[in-house]
C-alpha positions in Angstrom: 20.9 -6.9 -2.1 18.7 -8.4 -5.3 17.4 -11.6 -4.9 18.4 -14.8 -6.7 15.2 -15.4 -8.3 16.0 -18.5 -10.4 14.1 -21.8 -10.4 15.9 -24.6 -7.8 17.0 -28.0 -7.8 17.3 -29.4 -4.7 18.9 -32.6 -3.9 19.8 -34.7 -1.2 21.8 -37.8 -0.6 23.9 -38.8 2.7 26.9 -39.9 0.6 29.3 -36.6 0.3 31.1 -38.1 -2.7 28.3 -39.0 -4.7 26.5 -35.2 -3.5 29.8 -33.6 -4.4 29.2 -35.3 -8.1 25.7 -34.2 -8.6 25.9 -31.2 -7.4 29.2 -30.5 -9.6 27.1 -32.0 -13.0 24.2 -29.9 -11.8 26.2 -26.8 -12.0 27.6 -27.4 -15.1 24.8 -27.7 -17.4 22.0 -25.7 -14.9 23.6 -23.3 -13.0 22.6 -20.4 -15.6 18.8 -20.6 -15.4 18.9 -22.1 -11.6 19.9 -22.4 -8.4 21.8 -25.6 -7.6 20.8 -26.6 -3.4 22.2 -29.7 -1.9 22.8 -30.9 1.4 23.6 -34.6 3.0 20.8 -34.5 5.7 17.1 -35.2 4.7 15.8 -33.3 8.2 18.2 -30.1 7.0 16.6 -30.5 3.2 13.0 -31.0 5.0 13.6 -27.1 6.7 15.3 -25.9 3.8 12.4 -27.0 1.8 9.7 -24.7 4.5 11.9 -22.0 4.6 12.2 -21.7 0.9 8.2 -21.7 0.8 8.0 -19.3 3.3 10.3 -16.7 1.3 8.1 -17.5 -2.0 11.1 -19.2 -3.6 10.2 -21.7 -6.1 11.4 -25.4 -6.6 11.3 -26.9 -10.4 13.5 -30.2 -9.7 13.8 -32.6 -6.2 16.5 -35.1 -6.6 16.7 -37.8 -3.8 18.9 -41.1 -2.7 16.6 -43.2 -2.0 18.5 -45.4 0.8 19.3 -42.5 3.5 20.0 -43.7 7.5 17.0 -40.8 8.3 14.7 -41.4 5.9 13.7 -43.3 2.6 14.0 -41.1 -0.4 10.7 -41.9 -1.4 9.1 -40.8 1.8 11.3 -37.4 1.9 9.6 -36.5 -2.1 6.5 -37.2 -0.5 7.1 -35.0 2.6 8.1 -32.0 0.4 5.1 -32.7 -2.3 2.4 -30.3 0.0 4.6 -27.3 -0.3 5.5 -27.9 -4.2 3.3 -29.6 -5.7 4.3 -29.2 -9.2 7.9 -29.9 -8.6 9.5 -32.7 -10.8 10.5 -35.6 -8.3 13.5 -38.1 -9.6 14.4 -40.7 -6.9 18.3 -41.6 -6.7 18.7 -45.5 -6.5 21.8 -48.2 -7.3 21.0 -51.0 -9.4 20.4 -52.8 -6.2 16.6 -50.9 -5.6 15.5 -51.0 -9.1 12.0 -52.9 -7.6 11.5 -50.5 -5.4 12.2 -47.4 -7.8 9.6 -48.5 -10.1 7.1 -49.7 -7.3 7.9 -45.6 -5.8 6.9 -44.3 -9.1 3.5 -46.6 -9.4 2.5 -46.0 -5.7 3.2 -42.4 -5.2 3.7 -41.3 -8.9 7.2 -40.3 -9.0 8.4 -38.6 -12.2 11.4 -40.9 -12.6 13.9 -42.6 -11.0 18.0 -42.5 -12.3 20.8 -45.2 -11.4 23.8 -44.4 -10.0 26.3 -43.9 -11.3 25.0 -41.8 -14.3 28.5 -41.6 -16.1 28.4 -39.9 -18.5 26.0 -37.5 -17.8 25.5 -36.1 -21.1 23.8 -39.6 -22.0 22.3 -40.7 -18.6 21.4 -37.3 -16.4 21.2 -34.5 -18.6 18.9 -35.3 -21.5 16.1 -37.2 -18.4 16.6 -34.0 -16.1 16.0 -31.0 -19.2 13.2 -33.2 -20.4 11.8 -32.7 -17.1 12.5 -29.3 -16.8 11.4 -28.3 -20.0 7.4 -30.0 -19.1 7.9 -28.1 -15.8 8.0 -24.5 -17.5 5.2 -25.7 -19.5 3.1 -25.4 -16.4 4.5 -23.4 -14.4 3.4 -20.0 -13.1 5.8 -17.5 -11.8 4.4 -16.6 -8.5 3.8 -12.4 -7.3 7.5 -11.0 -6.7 6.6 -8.6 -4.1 4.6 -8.1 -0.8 2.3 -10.1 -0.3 -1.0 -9.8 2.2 -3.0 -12.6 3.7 -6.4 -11.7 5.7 -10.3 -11.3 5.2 -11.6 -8.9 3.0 -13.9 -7.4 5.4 -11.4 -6.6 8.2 -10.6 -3.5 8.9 -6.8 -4.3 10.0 -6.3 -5.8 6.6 -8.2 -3.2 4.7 -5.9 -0.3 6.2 -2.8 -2.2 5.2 -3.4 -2.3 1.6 -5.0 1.1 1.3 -1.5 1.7 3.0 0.7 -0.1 0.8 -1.4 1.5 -1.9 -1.3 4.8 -0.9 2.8 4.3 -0.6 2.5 3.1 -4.4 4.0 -0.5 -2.9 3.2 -3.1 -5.4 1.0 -5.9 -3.2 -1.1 -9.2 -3.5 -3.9 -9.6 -1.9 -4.7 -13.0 -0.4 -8.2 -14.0 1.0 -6.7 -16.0 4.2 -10.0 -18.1 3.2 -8.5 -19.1 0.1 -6.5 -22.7 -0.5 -3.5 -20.5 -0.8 -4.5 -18.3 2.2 -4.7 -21.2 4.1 -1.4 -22.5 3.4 0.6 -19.5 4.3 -1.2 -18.5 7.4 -0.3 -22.5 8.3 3.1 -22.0 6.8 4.3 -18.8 9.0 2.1 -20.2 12.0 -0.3 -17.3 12.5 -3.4 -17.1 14.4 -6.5 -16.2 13.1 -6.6 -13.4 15.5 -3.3 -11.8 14.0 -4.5 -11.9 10.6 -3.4 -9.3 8.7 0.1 -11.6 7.6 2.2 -9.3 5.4 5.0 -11.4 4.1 8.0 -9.0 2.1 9.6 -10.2 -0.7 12.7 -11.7 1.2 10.0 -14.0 3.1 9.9 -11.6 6.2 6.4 -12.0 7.8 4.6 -10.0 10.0 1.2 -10.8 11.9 -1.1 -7.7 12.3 1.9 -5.4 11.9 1.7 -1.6 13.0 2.4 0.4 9.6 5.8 2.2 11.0 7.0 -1.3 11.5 6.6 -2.0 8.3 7.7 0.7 6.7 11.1 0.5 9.0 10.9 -2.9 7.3 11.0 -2.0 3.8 13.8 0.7 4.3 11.0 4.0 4.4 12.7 6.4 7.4 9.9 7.0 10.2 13.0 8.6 12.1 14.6 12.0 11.6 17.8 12.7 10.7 19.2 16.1 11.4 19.3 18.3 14.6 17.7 21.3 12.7 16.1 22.3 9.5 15.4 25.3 7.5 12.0 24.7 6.9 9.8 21.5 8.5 6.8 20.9 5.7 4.0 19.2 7.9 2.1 16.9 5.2 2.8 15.0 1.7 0.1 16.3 -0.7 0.0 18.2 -3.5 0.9 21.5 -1.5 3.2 19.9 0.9 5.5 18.1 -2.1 5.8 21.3 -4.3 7.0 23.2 -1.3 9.8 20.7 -0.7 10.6 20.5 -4.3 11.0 24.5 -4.4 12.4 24.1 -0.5 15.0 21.7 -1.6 15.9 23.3 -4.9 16.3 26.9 -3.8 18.9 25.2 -0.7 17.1 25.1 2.6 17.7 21.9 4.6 13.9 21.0 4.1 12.2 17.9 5.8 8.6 16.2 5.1 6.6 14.8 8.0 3.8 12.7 6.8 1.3 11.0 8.7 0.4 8.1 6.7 1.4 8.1 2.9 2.6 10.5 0.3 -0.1 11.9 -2.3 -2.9 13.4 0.3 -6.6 13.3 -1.0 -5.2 13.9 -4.4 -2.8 10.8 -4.7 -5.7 8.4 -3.7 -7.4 9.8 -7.4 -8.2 7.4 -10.2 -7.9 9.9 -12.6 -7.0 13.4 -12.8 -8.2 15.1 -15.7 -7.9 19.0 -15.4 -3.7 19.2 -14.6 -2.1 21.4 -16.8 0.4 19.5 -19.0 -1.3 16.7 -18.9 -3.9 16.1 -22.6 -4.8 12.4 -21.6 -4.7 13.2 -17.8 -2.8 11.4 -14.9 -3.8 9.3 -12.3 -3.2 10.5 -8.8 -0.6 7.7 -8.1 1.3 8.9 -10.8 1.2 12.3 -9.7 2.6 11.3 -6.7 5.2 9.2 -8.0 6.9 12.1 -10.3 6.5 14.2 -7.0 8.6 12.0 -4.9 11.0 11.3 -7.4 11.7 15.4 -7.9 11.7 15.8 -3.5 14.4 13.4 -3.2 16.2 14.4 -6.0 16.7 17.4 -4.8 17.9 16.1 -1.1 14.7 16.7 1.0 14.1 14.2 4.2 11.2 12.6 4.1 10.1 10.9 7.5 6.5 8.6 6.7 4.4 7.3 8.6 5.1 9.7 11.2 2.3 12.2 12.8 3.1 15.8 14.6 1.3 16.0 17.6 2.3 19.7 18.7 4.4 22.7 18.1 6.4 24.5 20.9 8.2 28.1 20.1 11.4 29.0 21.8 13.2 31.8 21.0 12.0 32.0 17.1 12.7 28.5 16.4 9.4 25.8 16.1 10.0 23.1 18.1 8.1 19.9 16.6 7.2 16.8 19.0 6.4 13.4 17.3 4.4 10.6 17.9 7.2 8.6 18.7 8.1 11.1 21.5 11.1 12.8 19.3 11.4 16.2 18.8 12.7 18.2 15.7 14.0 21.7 16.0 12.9 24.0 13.0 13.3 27.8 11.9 10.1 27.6 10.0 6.8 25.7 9.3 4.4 24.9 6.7 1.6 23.4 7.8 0.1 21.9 4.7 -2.4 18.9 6.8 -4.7 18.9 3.6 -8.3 17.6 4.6 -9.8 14.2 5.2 -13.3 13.4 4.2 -16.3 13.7 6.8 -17.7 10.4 8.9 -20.6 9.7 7.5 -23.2 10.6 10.6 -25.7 7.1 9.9 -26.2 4.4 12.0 -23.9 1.2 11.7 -21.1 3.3 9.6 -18.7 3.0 12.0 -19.4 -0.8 13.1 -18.6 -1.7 9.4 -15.7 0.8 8.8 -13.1 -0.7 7.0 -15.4 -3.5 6.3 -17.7 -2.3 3.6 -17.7 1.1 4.3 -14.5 3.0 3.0 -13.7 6.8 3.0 -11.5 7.1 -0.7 -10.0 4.1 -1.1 -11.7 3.9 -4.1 -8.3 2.1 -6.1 -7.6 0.2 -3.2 -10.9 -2.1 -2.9 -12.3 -1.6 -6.3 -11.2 -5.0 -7.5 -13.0 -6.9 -4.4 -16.0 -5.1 -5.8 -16.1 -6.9 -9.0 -20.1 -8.4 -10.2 -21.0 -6.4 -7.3 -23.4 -3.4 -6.4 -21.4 -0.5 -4.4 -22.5 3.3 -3.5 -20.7 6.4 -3.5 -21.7 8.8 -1.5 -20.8 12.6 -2.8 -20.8 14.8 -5.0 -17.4 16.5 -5.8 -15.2 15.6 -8.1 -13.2 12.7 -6.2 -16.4 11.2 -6.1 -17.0 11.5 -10.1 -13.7 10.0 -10.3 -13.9 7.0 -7.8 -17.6 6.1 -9.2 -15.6 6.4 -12.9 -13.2 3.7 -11.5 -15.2 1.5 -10.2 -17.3 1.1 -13.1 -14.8 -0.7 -14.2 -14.9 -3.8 -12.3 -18.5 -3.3 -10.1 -21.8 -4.8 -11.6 -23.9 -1.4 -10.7 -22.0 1.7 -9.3 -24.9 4.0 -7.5 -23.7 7.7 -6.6 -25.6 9.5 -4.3 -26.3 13.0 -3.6 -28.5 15.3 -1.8 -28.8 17.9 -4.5 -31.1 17.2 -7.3 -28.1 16.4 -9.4 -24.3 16.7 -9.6 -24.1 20.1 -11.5 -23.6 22.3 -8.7 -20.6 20.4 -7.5 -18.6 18.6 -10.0 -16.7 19.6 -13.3 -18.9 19.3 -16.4 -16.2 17.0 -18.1 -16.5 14.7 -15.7 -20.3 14.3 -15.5 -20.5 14.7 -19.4 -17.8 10.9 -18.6 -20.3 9.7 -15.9 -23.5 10.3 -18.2 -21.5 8.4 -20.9 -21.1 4.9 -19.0 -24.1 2.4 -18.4 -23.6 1.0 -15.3 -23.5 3.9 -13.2 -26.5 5.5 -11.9 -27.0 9.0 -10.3 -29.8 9.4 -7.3 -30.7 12.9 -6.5 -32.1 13.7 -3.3 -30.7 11.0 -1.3 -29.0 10.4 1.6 -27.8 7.4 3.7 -29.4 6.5 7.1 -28.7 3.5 8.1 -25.9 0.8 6.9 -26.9 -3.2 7.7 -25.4 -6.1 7.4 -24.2 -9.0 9.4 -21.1 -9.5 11.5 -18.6 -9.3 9.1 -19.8 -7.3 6.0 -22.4 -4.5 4.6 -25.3 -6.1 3.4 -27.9 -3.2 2.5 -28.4 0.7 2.8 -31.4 2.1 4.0 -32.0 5.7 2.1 -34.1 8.5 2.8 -35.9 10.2 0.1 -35.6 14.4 1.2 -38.0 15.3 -1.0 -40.9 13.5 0.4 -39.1 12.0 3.1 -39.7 8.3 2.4 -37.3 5.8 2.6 -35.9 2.4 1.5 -33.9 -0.4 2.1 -31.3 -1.5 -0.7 -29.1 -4.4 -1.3 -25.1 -3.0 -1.3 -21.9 -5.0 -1.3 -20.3 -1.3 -0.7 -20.1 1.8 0.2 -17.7 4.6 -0.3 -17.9 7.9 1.4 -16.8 11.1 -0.5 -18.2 13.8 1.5 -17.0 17.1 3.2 -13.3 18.4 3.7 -12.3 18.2 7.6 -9.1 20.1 7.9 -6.5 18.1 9.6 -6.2 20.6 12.8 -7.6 18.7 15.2 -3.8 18.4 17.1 -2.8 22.0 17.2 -3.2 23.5 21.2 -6.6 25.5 20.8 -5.8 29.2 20.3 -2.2 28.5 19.5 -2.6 28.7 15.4 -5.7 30.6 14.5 -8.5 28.8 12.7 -12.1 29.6 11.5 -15.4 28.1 12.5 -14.7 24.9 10.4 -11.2 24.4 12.0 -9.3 25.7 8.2 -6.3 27.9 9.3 -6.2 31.4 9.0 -3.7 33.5 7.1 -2.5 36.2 5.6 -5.0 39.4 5.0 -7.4 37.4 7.0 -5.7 37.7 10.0 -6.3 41.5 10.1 -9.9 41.3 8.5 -11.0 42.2 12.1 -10.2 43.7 15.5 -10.6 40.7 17.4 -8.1 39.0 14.9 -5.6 41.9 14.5 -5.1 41.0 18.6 -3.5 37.7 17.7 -0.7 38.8 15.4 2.7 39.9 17.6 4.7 42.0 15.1 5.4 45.2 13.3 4.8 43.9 9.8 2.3 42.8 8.4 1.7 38.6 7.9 2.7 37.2 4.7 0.0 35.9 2.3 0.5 32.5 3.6 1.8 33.2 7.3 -0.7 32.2 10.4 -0.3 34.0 13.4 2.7 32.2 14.6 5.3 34.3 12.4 7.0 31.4 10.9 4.7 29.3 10.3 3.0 29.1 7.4 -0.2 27.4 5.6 -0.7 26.3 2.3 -3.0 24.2 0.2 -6.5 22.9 1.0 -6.0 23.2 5.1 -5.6 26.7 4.5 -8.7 28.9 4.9 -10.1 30.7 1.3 -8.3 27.6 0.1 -9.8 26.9 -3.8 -9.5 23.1 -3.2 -7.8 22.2 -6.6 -4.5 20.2 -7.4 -3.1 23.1 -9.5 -3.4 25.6 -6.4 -2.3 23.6 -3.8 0.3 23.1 -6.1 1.0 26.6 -6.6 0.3 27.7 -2.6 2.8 25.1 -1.5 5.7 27.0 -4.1 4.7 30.5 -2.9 5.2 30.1 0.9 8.8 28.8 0.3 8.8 32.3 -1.2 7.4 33.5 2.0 9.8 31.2 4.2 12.9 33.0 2.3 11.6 36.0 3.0 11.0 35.4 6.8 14.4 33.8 7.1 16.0 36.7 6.1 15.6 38.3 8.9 15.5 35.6 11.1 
């Protein structure tokens, strides 16, 4: 259910008659463009008054009695003034407390006090209370509808929550729990500076260093599966993996996504994405994604996220998939389209500040904690070209560095012919990271080697982000079960006969599909794939021409 996200009054007196009469003049001139709140107990308003802060809900108008058997009205204003501090506060007095109104406003600076009774309120409530109103919208800011993260900007923990909220294209703010604000919530939801990250949802939900699947149950994202058995099980949400679900889902089979962590793979994580057909001005990897989804679930494919495979049983024919979670899912085909993640950079104190200075991708994710500062990126390819082109956009100096003399072997011309074009970022041939320093809690400098003369120095970094390599995301097949070359890339296809030795591990007749590993069945598609061309458009393309395959297969299943 939406939200009510109107501006509230809030008032309080002990007297039920005289509550029942405000709150039914509230309503009739303010109901529209607020929400009317009352309640006869100042303890009750007090809690009403945390919770409300605690689900971001804002407060434009307190209205209080001033003579209450709990507490002074006076005192309750001041109680709630921490958690809104621009709020209007009008004090609720009889003719009686006149002195003391006007001493309240003096001493604690009260916006105004009102006599009871206010008959008739179109001359003695209304024109005080919109006047009021009105200089509140004047200043008032609306604050972030949406989630909301609190921690340190060089933790780990909170850096893999926004790159996944990002990755899941879930609209965040990032709080630095340092911050007045930071401080105030991490108070607010009573959280320990060892439980830092604090992701608060919209609905004022917190969590305190929250495991991602938790979250994602959280925001309605299925990490369970749903069915018995499927047609087809596609085992990874990039480019490959979503255009075989959108043909799988389309053409009929009961189709089903795992994905480990977010939808997108390597690609979705892209700044910019210039060399898709259809696409003149380009598209950014997010939106990619985005359309991606929209066409899988339009079509009625499951999508289970964040959820990992962690091994594949066959019994008679059918693939039988186990979970993370310990759940199993019963399949008559595969497609195993795992993608790549970039290599660990092999220097010393990378993995100490991993997370924490040192980021693989996530160039969208922490580019705006970069801004006025001096970052690295660290690769050649094109997703480097297009993080560095990113973060130009908000760091003081962007550095990329390579161990070619330059980027021409390895990256599209349009892109360099982009990079060459914008001043503040600078390409260093030759280079190559040995060491990352820095104290406790952040990356401080970058010692490089020079390989041509094999000198090095030490240079002052804020960041660095790692674009390097392709390691196929194998590592959790059995060894021997799915056949993979030196570099772990699955075999398929042609390949699988290309030699003796190989010919040994296919079972059947026939002869593999194009796409089909050794397991007949299961499939491969995109960059995991060995021969793989490592481009968008033929991932793309792979991913649509094994459901080909999977038809084929199932035909005589």
């Amino acid at each position: 259910m939406a939200r009510d996200r109107k501006p509230i009054i809030l008032s309080v007196d002990d007297d039920q008659q005289v509550l029942r009469s405000l709150k039914r003049d509230l309503r009739s001139r303010y109901q529209e463009d607020y929400r009317i709140i009352s309640t006869t107990q100042v303890e009750e308003a007090l809690q009403a008054v945390e919770d409300l802060k605690k689900k971001g809900e804002t407060i434009a108008l307190f209205l209080s009695d001033q003579r209450m058997p709990d507490m002074l009205g006076v005192d309750f204003l001041e109680k709630a003034k921490p958690h809104y501090p621009n709020a209007k506060r009008v004090l609720l007095t009889a003719y009686s407390d006149t002195d003391a109104a006007i001493k309240a406003i003096n001493e604690v600076q009260l916006d105004y006090y009102l006599l009871k009774p206010w008959d008739p309120p179109e001359e003695k409530l209304y024109p005080i209370l919109t006047e009021l109103l009105e200089d509140w919208k004047l200043t008032h800011r609306p604050a972030f509808e949406g989630i909301r993260v609190v921690g340190y900007q060089y933790s780990p923990k909170s850096h893999n929550v926004k790159d996944w909220l990002a990755a899941n294209l879930l609209p965040y703010e990032w709080i630095d729990a340092r911050s007045p604000q930071g401080e105030e919530l991490v108070e607010l939801h009573r959280c320990k500076v060892t439980e830092l990250p604090l992701v608060i949802l919209e609905d004022g939900t917190a969590f305190s260093d929250p495991g991602l699947d938790e979250v994602a149950e959280a925001l309605g994202m299925s990490a369970t599966v749903q069915e018995d058995l499927y047609d087809v099980v596609i085992i990874g949400g990039g480019p490959s993996g979503m255009a075989a679900a959108v043909y799988g889902g389309s053409e009929g089979l009961k189709t089903l996504v795992i994905e480990k962590r977010a939808p997108g793979g390597q690609a979705g994580s892209s700044s910019r994405i210039e060399n898709y057909l259809g696409f003149p001005s380009g598209l950014s990897g997010s939106e990619l994604t985005r359309r991606a989804m929209a066409q899988t679930l339009r079509f009625g494919v499951e999508v289970v996220s964040p959820r990992e495979v962690t091994g594949i049983e066959i019994r008679d024919n059918y693939k039988i998939l186990t979970l993370d979670d310990d759940s199993r899912v019963r399949t008559k085909s595969v497609i195993l389209t795992t993608g790549v993640q970039y290599r660990m950079l092999e220097a010393e104190g990378a993995d100490k500040f991993n997370g924490a200075g040192v980021y693989y991708g996530a160039a969208t994710t922490e580019a705006r904690a970069c801004e006025n500062h001096n970052v690295f990126v660290v690769g050649g390819g094109n997703s480097a070209g297009q993080g560095a082109v990113y973060l130009s956009k908000f760091a003081q100096r962007v550095t990329i560095l390579v161990r070619k003399p330059n980027l021409t072997a390895s990256m599209s011309s349009y892109l360099i012919e982009q990079i060459e074009s914008i001043d503040n970022i600078t390409v260093q041939g030759y280079r190559e990271v040995v060491k990352v320093c820095g104290d406790d809690d952040r990356v401080q400098r970058l010692v490089l080697q020079n390989l041509e003369d094999d000198s090095t120095e030490e240079v002052e970094a804020d960041a660095l982000f790692i674009f390097i390599g392709a390691r196929p995301r194998t590592e959790w097949l059995e060894q021997g079960q799915i056949m993979t070359d030196q570099r772990g890339f699955v075999i398929t296809g042609r390949d699988l006969l290309a030699t003796p030795e190989r010919s040994k591990s296919w079972p059947l007749e026939r002869n593999p599909y194009l796409l089909e590993t050794c397991q007949p069945g299961i499939f491969a598609a995109g960059d995991v794939r060995s021969g793989a061309m490592n481009r968008v458009a033929s991932a793309v393309g792979e991913g649509a021409m094994a459901i080909k395959f999977v038809h084929e297969y199932l035909g005589g299943f």
